[in-house]
C-alpha positions as CSV (number, residue, x, y, z in Angstrom):
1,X,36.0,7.4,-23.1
2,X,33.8,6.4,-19.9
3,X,35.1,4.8,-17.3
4,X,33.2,3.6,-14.5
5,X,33.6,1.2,-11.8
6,X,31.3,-1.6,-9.9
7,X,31.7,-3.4,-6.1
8,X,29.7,-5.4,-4.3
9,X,30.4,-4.9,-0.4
10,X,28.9,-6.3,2.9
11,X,26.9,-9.7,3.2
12,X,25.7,-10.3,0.0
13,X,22.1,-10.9,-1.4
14,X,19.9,-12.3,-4.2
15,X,19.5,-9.3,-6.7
16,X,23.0,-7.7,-6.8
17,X,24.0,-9.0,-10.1
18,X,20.5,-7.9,-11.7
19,X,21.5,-4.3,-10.6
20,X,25.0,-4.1,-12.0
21,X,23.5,-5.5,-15.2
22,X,20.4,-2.5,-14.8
23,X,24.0,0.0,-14.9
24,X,25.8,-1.6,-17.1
25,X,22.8,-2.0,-19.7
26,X,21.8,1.8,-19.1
27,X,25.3,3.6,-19.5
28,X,26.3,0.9,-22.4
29,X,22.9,2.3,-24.6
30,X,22.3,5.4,-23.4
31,X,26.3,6.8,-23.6
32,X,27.4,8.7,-26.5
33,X,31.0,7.5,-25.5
34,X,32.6,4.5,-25.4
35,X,32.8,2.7,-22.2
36,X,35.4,0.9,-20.0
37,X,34.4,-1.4,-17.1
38,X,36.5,-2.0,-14.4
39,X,34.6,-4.7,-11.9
40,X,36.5,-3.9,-8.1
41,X,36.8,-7.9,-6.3
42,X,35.8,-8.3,-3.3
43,X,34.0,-5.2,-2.6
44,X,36.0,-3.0,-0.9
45,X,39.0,-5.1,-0.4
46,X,39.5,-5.1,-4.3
47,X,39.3,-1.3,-4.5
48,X,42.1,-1.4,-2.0
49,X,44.0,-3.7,-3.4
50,X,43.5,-3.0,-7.1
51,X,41.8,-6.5,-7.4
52,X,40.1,-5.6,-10.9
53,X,38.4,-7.6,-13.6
54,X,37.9,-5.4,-16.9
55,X,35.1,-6.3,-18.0
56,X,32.4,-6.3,-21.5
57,X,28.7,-6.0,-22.0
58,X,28.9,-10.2,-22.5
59,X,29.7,-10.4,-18.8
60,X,26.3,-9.3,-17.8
61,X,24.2,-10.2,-20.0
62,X,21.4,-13.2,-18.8
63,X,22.8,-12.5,-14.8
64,X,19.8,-11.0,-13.5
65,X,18.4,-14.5,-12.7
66,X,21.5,-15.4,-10.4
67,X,22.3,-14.9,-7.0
68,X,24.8,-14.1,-5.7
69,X,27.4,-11.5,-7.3
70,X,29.6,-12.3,-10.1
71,X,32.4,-10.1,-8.3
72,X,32.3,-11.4,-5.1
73,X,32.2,-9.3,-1.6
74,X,33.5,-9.0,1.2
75,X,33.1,-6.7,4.8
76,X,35.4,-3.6,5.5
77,X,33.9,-2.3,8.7
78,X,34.0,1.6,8.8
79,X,35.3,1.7,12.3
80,X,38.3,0.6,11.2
81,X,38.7,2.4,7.8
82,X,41.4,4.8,9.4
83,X,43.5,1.4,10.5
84,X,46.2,0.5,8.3
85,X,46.2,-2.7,7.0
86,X,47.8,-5.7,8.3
87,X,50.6,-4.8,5.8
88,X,50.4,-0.7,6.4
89,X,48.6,-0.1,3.7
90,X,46.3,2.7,4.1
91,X,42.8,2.2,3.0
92,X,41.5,5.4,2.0
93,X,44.5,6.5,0.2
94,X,45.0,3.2,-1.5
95,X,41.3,3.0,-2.7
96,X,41.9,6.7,-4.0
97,X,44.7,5.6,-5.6
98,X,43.2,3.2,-7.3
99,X,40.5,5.1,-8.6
100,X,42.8,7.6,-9.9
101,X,45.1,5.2,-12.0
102,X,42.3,3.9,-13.7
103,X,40.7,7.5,-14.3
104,X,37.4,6.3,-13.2
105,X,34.6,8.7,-13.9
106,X,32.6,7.2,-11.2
107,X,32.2,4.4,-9.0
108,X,29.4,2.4,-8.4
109,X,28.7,1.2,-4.8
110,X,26.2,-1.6,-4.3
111,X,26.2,-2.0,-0.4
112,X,24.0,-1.6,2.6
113,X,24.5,0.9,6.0
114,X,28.3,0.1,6.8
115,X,29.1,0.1,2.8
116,X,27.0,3.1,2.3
117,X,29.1,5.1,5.2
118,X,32.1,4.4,3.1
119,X,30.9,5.3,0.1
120,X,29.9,8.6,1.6
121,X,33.8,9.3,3.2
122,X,35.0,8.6,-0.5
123,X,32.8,11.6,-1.7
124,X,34.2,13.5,1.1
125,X,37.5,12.6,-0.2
126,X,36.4,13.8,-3.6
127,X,35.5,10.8,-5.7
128,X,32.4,10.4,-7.7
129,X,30.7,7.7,-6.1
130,X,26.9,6.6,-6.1
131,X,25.3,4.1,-3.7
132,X,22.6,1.7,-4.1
133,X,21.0,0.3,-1.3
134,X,21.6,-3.5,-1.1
135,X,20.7,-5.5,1.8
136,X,18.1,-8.2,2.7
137,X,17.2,-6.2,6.0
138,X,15.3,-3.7,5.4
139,X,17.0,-1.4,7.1
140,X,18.5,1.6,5.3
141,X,17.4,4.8,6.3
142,X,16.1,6.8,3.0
143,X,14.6,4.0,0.8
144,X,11.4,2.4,1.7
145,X,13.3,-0.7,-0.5
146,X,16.7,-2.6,-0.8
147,X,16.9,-4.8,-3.2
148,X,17.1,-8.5,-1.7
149,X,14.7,-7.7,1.0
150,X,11.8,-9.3,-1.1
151,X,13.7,-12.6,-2.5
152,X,14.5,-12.7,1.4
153,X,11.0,-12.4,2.9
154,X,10.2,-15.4,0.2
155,X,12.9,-17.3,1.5
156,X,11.7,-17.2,5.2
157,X,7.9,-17.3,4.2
158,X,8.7,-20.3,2.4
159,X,10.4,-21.9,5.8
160,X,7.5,-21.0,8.2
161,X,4.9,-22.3,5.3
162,X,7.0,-26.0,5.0
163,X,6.9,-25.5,9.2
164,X,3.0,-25.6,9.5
165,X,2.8,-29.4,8.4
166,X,5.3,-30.9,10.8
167,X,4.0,-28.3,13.7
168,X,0.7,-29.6,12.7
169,X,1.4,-33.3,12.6
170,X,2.8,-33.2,16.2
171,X,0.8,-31.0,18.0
172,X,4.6,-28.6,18.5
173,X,5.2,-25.1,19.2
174,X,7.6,-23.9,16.8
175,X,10.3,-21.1,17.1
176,X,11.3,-20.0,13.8
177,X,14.3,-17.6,14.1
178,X,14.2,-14.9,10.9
179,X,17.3,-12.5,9.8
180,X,17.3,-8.7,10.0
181,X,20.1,-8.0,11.9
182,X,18.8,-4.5,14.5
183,X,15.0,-4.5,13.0
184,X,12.3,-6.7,12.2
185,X,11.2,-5.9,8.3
186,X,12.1,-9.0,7.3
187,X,10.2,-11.6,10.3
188,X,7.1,-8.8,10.0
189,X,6.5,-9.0,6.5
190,X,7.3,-13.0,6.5
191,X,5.4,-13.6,10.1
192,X,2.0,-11.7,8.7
193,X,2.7,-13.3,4.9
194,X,3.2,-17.4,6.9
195,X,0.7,-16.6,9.1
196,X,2.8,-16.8,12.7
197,X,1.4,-16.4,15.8
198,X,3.5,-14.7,17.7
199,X,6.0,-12.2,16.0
200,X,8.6,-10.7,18.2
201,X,10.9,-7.7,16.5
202,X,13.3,-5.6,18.4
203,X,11.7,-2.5,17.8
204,X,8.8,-3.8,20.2
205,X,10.2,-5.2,23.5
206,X,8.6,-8.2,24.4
207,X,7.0,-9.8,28.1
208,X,7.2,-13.4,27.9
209,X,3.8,-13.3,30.0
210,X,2.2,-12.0,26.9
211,X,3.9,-14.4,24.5
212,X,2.8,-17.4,26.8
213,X,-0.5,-16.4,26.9
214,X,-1.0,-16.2,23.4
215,X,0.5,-19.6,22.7
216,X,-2.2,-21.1,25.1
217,X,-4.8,-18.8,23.7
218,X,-4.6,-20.7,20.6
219,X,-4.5,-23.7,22.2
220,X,-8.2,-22.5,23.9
221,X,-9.4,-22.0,20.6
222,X,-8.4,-25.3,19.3
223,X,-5.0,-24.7,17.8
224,X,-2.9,-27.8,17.5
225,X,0.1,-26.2,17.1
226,X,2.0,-22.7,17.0
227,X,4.1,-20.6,14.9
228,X,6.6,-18.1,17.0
229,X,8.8,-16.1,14.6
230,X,11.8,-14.4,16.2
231,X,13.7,-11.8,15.1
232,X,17.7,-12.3,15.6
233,X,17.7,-9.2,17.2
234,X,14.5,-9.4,19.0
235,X,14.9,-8.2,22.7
236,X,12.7,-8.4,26.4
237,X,11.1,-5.4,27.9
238,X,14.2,-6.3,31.1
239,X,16.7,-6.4,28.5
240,X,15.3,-3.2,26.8
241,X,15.7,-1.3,29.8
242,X,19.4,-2.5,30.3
243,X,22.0,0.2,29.6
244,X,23.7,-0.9,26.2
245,X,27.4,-2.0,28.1
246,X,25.2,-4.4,29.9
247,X,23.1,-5.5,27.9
248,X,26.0,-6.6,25.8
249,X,28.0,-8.3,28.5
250,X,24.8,-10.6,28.6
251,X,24.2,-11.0,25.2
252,X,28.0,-12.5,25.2
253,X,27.4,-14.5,28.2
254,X,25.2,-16.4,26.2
255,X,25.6,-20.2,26.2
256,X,22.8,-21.2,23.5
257,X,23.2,-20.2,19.7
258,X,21.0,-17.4,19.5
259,X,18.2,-15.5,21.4
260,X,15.6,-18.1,19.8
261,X,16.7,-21.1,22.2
262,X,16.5,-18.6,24.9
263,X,12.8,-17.9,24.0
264,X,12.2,-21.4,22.8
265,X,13.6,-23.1,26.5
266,X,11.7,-19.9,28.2
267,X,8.3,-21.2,26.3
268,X,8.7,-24.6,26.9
269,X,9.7,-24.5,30.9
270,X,6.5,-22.0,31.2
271,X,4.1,-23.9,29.0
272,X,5.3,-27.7,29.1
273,X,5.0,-27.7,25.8
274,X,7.1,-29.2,23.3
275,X,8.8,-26.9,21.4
276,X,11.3,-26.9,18.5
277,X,13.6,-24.2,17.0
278,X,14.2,-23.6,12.8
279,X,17.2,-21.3,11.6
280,X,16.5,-20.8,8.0
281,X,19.6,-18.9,8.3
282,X,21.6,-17.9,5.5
283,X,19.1,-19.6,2.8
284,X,17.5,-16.2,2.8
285,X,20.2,-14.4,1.8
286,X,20.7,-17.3,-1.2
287,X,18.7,-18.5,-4.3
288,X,17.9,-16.9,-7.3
289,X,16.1,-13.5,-6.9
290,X,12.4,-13.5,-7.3
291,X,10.4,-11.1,-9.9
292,X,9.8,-8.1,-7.6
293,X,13.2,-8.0,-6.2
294,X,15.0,-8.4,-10.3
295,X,12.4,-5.3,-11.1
296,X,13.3,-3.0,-8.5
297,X,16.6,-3.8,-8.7
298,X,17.0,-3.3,-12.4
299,X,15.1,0.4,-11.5
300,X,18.0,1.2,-9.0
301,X,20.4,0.3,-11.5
302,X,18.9,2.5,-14.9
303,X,18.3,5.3,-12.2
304,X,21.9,5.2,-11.2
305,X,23.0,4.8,-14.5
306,X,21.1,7.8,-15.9
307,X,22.2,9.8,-12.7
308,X,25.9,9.4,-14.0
309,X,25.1,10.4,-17.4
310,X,23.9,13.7,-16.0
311,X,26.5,14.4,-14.4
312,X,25.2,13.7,-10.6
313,X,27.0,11.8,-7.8
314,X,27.3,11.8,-4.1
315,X,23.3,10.5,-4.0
316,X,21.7,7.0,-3.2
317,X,19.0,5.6,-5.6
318,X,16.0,5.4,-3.3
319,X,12.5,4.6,-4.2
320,X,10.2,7.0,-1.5
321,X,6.0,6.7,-1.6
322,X,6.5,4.8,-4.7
323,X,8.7,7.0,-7.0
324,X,12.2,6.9,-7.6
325,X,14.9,9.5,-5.7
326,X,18.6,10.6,-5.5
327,X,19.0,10.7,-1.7
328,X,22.6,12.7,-1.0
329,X,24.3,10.2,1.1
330,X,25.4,12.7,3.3
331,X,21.5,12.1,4.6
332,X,22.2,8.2,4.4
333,X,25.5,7.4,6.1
334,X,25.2,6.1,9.8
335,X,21.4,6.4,9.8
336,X,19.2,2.7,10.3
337,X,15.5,2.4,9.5
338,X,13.3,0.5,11.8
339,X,9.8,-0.6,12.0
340,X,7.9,1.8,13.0
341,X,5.2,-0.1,15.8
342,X,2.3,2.2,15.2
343,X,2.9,1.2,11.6
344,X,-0.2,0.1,9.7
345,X,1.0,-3.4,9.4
346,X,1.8,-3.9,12.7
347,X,-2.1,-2.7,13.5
348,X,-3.1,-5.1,11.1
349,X,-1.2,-8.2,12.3
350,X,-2.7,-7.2,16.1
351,X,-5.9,-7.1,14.5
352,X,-5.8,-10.9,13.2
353,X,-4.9,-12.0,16.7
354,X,-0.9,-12.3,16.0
355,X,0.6,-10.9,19.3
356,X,4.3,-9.0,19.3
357,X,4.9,-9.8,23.0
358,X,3.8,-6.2,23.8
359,X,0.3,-6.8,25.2
């Protein structure tokens, strides 16, 4: 008998349940054994807990085309994975526990960086665990993919395309503020694909001199209108050379929502301009998951599958130049990727005129 479990941890995205069905699929008709199930609620929490759903081929079948995940998720931050519970109960004993009464053979941990440092303490702790990288940001170091990064860059291209009518119509600059937490994969790859003007990302620190200037440079030309994307993380050349205790004192002194309105009250009292700010939000982390992201994330699901049935654990499924790779997740744990501005699309966005604040 196989026994092998499934959790779904962190914020959750379009393409998780088209990845467990990839493992389940795999092990199901590639095993020479028969096979138990055992779905973990609530990501971590369930583990904990011993919040289980046993669970049959029929369960997964026909899920790839819905968002969302079928077991539900939640956040257990690593920093506090040595605190007790609120009842005592301690977290990595209890999820060890767990995965000891129901003699798992190996448990399957869809989750992005936070998840994936857990996942990598449990395989310290001597459980046979293998990660796949899930998260709409981009940003996990190894993998030049997650799975719901491309239903999410859909999501937001779709909001700055529906923008350019309305901007249009009324002669407005709009600030459209786009997810990705510490980087900018996701308002990059939407800013070039819904053809933005201005693109500001953390990883380049911007001067709102520049930005200004290219808003009325467009103008110059004959632009009616203007498309600013903003990363929610996306930071000033003065606030990029703040030490990080002060720089978060001010981020928390903040009296608007987000940095957007900052930029978007910054633009307007500098330009005179009317401006307006978008928050697509948490739409791009909802939806059904479009073709590219259900294909790669059926890959990282037969590639984790097949992994098991070798034997192999303690790795993340990673797709590098292309090709699929086990990446130990010793490598992965605590480790962000970020855009890298000498990139090539980076170049190419300067090159079409969209300015990054930088210049």
């Amino acid at each position: 008998m196989l026994r092998i479990g499934l959790l779904t941890s962190g914020g959750d995205c379009q393409a998780l349940n088209a990845t467990m069905r990839g493992i389940v699929k795999t092990i199901i008709r590639q095993s020479n054994e028969p096979v138990e199930i055992y779905g973990f609620l609530d990501g971590y929490h369930g583990l904990i807990h011993s919040k289980f759903l046993q669970m049959t081929w029929a369960d997964f079948s026909n899920i790839h085309t819905q968002g969302g995940t079928i077991l539900g998720t939640s956040r257990t931050p690593f920093k506090l994975l040595d605190t007790p519970e609120a009842d005592g109960v301690n977290k990595v004993a209890a999820m060890k526990q767990t995965y000891y009464k129901l003699q798992i053979d190996c448990l399957f941990m869809l989750g992005g960086n936070g998840s994936t440092k857990t996942a990598n303490r449990l395989r310290e702790e001597g459980l046979n665990v293998i990660a796949l990288p899930k998260t709409i940001d981009n940003d996990t170091w190894g993998t030049d993919m997650t799975f719901g990064f491309p239903s999410a860059i859909d999501v937001a291209t779709r909001c700055i395309d529906d923008i350019h009518t309305t901007a249009s119509s009324h002669g407005r600059v709009f600030v459209i503020e786009i997810m990705g937490h510490k980087v900018g994969w996701i308002p990059l790859h939407a800013g070039v694909a819904g053809g933005a003007d201005v693109i500001l990302i953390p990883e380049i620190p911007y001067d709102m001199g520049n930005v200004v200037r290219a808003i009325e440079r467009r103008d110059q030309d004959g632009g009616r209108f203007a498309i600013v994307v903003v990363a929610e993380g996306a930071i000033s050349r003065e606030e990029a050379a703040m030490k990080k205790k002060a720089y978060k004192a001010k981020v928390a002194q903040r009296v608007k929502p987000s940095v957007a309105y900052d930029i978007a009250e910054e633009i307007a009292q500098r330009t005179g301009r009317e401006i307006r700010v978008t928050v697509p939000g948490h739409t791009q982390r909802g939806g059904a998951p479009d073709a590219a992201d259900r294909i790669f994330a059926t890959q990282c699901g037969v590639e984790a599958a097949l992994g098991m049935l070798e034997g192999s654990y303690g790795f993340m499924v990673a797709q590098v130049g292309g090709r699929m790779r086990r990446v130990p997740l010793s490598e992965v744990a605590g480790r962000l990727k970020y855009v890298d501005p000498q990139c090539d699309l980076v170049r190419e966005a300067k090159m079409l005129g969209i300015s990054f604040g930088d210049e």
